[in-house]
Residue, then its C-alpha position, 0 to 999 in steps of 0.5 A: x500500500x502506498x500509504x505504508x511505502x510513504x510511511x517507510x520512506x520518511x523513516x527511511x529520511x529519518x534513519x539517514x539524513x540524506x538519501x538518493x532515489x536509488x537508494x530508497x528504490x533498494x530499501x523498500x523493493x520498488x522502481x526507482x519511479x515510484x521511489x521518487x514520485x513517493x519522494x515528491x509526495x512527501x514534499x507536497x503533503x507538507x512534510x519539509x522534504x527537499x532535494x539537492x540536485x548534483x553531485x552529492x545531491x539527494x533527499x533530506x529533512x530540512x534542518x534534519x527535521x524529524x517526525x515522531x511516529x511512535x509515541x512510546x515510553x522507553x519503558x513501552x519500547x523495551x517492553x515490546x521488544x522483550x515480548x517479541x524477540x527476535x525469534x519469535x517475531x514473523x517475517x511480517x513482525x520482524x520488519x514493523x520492527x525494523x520500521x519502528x527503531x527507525x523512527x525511535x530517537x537516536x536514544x531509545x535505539x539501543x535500549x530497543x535492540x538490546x531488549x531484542x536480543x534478551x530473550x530466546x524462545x525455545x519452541x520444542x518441550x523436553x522430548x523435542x516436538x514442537x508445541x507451537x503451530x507453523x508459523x504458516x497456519x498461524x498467519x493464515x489464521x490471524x489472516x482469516x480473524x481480521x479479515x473476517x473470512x471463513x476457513x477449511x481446517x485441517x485438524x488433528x485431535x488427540x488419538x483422532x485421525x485428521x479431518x477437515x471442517x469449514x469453521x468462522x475464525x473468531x479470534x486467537x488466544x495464548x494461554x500458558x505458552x499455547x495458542x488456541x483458535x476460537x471458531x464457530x462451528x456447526x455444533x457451536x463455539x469450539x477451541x482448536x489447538x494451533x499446534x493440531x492444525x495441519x492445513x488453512x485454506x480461506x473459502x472467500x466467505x465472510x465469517x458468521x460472528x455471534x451477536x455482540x461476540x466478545x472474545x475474552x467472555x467466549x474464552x472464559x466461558x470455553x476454558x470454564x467448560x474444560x476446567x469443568x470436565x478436568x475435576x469431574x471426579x474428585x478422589x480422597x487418599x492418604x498419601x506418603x510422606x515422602x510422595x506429596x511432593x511428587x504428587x504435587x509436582x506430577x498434578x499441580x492445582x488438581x491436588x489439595x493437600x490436608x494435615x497429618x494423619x495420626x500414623x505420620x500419612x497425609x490426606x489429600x483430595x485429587x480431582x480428575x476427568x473420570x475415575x479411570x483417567x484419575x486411577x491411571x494417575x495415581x497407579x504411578x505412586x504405587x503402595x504410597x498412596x492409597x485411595x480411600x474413595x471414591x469406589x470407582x477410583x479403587x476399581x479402576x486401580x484394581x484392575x490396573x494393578x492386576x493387568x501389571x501383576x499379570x503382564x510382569x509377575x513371574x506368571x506373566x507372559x515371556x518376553x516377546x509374546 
């Protein structure tokens, strides 16, 4: 857009001092003619451009004028940067910034590079699989929200085979390191893990939005539904000493802790999704926790303990079969 080149330009004079058409032309990727008739725009819109004709001649800011196009703290500036880093930034994102620290002051500048450079994002968890989404599917799905165009998503769900829906891209959400879509769909607001999405394709379409849509009241209210279903169940235990912490450490939030018990055990209530999912959380403890109830938890833990006692107890199948 031209609106954009003008902007770029005048960062580019500010940047300078003192440019040549051909050098603008290089710097913004465009014909040495639409350099200068941008150029010539400037003049003519008031900014105090002019040019030198001859040798040494070029485009300046009289009397090195400049224009603040930010105005940010240097608190702000440092604070965007931290946030984007360097390799976290899109192509797109990379070069605002380049646009922005040329319009920053001489002396906000290194601060703003500096803040660059300060933080590293590693996008693999401890196993190396990557926990974010490419960054083509991501673009294209920011794409799609702002412009309001509906989209055939190709998604993956957990332990499911890949399908592809039509959805009304809503609006993205970071929660704890992980990027979710909000979409409608045929069946409602729904949540579609980024890192799941296996292809974007835009219909053309226009979105259908809900009347008076928010999206952080949808994602409340989605996110509430989830936290829901996690603490379905809840189970009530005795716990080791010396397990309470791996516990913790293993289901977080999900695990309240009581006082000592008379024989030096603690009590502790758990929450989970169903008693089989809670069951095959808590098998990993062993003989250091027991469950006192629900019934259906101390089920599913007796039939996990005997598929273990019968698949490596010294009754069990040889090795191979």
């Amino acid at each position: 857009m031209r609106a954009d080149r003008l902007v770029a330009t005048l960062l580019f004079l500010q940047e300078r001092g003192r440019v040549t058409v051909p050098e603008v032309a290089a710097e913004l990727e465009v014909s040495e003619r639409t350099a200068r008739r941008d150029l010539e725009a400037l003049a003519a819109s008031g900014i105090p451009v002019y040019a030198q004709r001859g040798r040494g001649g070029g485009w300046s800011l009289v009397g090195g004028a400049r224009t603040n196009l930010t105005g940010l703290t240097a608190d702000e500036i440092r604070a965007l940067f931290l946030v984007t880093g360097p390799l976290t930034a899109t192509p797109e994102l990379r070069a605002t910034l380049r646009k922005l620290v040329r319009a920053l002051p001489p002396t906000l500048r290194a601060g703003a590079e500096a803040a660059s450079r300060a933080k590293v994002v590693d996008a693999t968890d401890w196993s190396r699989n990557a926990v974010t989404a490419d960054a083509a599917h991501r673009s294209a799905l920011q794409r799609a929200v702002v412009d309001g165009i509906r989209v055939r998503l190709g998604y993956a769900g957990v332990g499911k085979p890949a399908t592809e829906r039509t959805v009304d891209p809503l609006g993205l959400v970071a929660k704890a390191g992980v990027d979710y879509l909000v979409a409608g769909t045929e069946k409602g607001l729904r949540t579609f893990r980024l890192s799941r999405v296996l292809a974007v394709e835009p219909t053309g379409e226009p979105v259908v939005r809900p009347a008076d849509f928010d999206l952080a009241t949808a994602w409340a209210a989605l996110a509430r539904a989830f936290e829901d279903g996690m603490y379905a169940v809840t189970a009530r235990a005795r716990v080791h000493p010396d397990a309470v912490a791996l516990l913790q450490r293993l289901l977080g939030g999900r695990v309240r802790v009581g006082d000592p018990l008379p024989d030096g055990w603690t009590e502790v209530w758990v929450d989970g999704p169903a008693p089989k999912a809670l069951a095959a959380h808590l098998s990993g403890l062993g003989a250091r926790l027991e469950v006192l109830d629900p019934p259906q938890v101390r089920q599913w833990l007796a039939r996990l303990g005997a598929e273990l006692t019968a698949m490596y107890g010294p009754d069990g199948p040889p090795p191979g079969q």
